[in-house]
NUGUMI-527618 format. One record per residue (C-alpha): residue number from 1; residue in three letters; x negated, y, z negated. Coordinates in steps of 0.05 Angstrom, whole numbers. Each point is the difference from the previous one (the first is absolute). Layout:
// residues N
+-----+-----+--------+--------+--------+
|   i |  aa |      u |      v |      w |
+-----+-----+--------+--------+--------+
| NUM | ala |      X |      Y |      Z |
...
+-----+-----+--------+--------+--------+
***
This chain:
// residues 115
+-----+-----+--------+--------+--------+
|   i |  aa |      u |      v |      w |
+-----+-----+--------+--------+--------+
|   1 | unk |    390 |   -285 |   -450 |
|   2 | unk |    -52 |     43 |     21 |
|   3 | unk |    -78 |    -34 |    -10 |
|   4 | unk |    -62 |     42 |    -20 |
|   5 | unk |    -30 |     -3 |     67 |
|   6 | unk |     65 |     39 |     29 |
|   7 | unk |     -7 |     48 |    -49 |
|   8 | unk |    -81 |      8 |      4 |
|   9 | unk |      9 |      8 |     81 |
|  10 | unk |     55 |     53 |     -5 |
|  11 | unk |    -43 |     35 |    -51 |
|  12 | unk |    -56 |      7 |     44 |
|  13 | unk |     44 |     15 |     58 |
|  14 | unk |     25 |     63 |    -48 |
|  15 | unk |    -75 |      5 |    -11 |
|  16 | unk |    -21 |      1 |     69 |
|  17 | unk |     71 |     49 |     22 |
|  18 | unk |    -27 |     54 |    -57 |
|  19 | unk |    -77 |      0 |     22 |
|  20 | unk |     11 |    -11 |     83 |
|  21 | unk |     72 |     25 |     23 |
|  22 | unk |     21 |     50 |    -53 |
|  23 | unk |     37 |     34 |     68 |
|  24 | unk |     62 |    -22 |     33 |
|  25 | unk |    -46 |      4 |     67 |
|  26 | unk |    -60 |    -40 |    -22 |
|  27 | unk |     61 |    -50 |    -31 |
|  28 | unk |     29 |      3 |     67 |
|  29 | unk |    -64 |    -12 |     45 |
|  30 | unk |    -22 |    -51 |    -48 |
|  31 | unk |     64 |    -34 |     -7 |
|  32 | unk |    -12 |      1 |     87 |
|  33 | unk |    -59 |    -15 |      6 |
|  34 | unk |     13 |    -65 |    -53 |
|  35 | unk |     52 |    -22 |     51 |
|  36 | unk |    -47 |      2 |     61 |
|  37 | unk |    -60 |    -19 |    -33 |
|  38 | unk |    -42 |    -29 |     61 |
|  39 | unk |     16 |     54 |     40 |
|  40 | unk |    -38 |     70 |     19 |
|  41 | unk |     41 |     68 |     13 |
|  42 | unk |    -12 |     71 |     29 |
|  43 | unk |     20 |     57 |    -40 |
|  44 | unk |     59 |     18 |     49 |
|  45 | unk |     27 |    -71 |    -10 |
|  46 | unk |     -3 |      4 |    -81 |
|  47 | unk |     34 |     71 |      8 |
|  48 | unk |     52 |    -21 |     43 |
|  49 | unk |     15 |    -61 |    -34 |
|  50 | unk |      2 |     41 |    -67 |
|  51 | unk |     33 |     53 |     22 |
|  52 | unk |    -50 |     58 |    -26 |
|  53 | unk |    -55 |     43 |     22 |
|  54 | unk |    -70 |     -2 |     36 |
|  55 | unk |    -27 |     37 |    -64 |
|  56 | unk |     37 |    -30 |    -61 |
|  57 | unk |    -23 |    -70 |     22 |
|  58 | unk |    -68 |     12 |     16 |
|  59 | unk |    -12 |     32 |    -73 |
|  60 | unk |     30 |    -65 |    -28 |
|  61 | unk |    -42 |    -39 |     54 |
|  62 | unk |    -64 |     29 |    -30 |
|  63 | unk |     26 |    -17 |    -63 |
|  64 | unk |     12 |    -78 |     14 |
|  65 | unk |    -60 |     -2 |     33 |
|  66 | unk |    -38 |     24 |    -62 |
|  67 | unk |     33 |    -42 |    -43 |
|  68 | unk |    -29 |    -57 |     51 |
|  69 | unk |     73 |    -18 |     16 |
|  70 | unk |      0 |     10 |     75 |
|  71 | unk |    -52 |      3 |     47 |
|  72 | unk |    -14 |     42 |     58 |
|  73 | unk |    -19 |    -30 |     66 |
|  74 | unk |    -33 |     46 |     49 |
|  75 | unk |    -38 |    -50 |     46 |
|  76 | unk |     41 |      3 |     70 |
|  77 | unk |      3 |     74 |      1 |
|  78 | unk |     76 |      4 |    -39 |
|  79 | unk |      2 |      4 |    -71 |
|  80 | unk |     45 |    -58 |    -31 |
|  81 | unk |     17 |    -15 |    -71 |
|  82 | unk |      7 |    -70 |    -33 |
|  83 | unk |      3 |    -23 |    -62 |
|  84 | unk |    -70 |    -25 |    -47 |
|  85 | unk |    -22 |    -63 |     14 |
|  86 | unk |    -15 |      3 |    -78 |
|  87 | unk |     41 |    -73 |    -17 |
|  88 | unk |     22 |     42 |    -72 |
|  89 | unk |     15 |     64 |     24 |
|  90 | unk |     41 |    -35 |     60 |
|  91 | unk |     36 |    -37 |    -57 |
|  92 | unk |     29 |     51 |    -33 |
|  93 | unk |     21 |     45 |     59 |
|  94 | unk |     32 |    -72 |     30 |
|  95 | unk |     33 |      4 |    -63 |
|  96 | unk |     25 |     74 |     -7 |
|  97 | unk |     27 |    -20 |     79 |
|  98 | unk |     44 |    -56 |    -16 |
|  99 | unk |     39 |     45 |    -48 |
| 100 | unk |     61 |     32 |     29 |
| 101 | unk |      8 |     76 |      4 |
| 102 | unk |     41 |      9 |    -64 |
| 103 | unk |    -45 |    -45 |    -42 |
| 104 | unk |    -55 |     43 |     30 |
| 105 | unk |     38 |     57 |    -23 |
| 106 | unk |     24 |    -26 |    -75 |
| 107 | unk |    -71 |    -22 |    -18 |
| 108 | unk |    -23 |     74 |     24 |
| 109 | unk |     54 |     32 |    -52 |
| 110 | unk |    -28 |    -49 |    -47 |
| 111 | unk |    -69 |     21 |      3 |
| 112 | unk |     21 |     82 |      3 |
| 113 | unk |     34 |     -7 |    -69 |
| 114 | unk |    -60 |    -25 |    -31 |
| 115 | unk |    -34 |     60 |     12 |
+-----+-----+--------+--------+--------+
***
């Protein structure tokens, strides 16, 4: 049996997925980022990691960081990226993290045939 919170908190996970990662990358980085969530990264280590280039990620960094979803942390002289500190925002990308690629992928469809 599934209870009304369940379905109100995969709602606003669609919610959040169509406003904030409408892109397999910003799904991706997110979905990273979620996973290491008390951790800062240069842009060569999120490239690496996701397999992709200098220039596609730092469009969707720009992005994220607009959205007030990641931070940028210039202070020692590198740049790093982390994720908010904002407790809801950190929620939901926490959230969009602990699902597995495919369920990443099937809510994704989901959201593309509502269009």
């Amino acid at each position: 049996m599934v209870t009304t919170h369940a379905l109100t908190t995969r709602d606003e996970l669609c919610r959040f997925i169509k406003q904030n990662a409408e892109t397999r990358l910003k799904r991706e980085l997110l979905a990273f980022l979620g996973r290491h969530s008390c951790t800062r990264f240069a842009i060569s280590a999120i490239c690496h990691y996701l397999g992709c280039h200098r220039l596609d990620i730092e469009e969707v960094l720009t992005s994220l960081i607009s959205a007030g979803l990641i931070t940028r942390d210039n202070s020692s002289g590198t740049i790093f990226y982390s994720l908010t500190t904002s407790k809801e925002k950190r929620r939901m990308v926490i959230e969009l993290a602990a699902l597995d690629w495919e369920q990443r992928q099937l809510i994704a469809r989901q959201l593309n045939n509502e269009k």
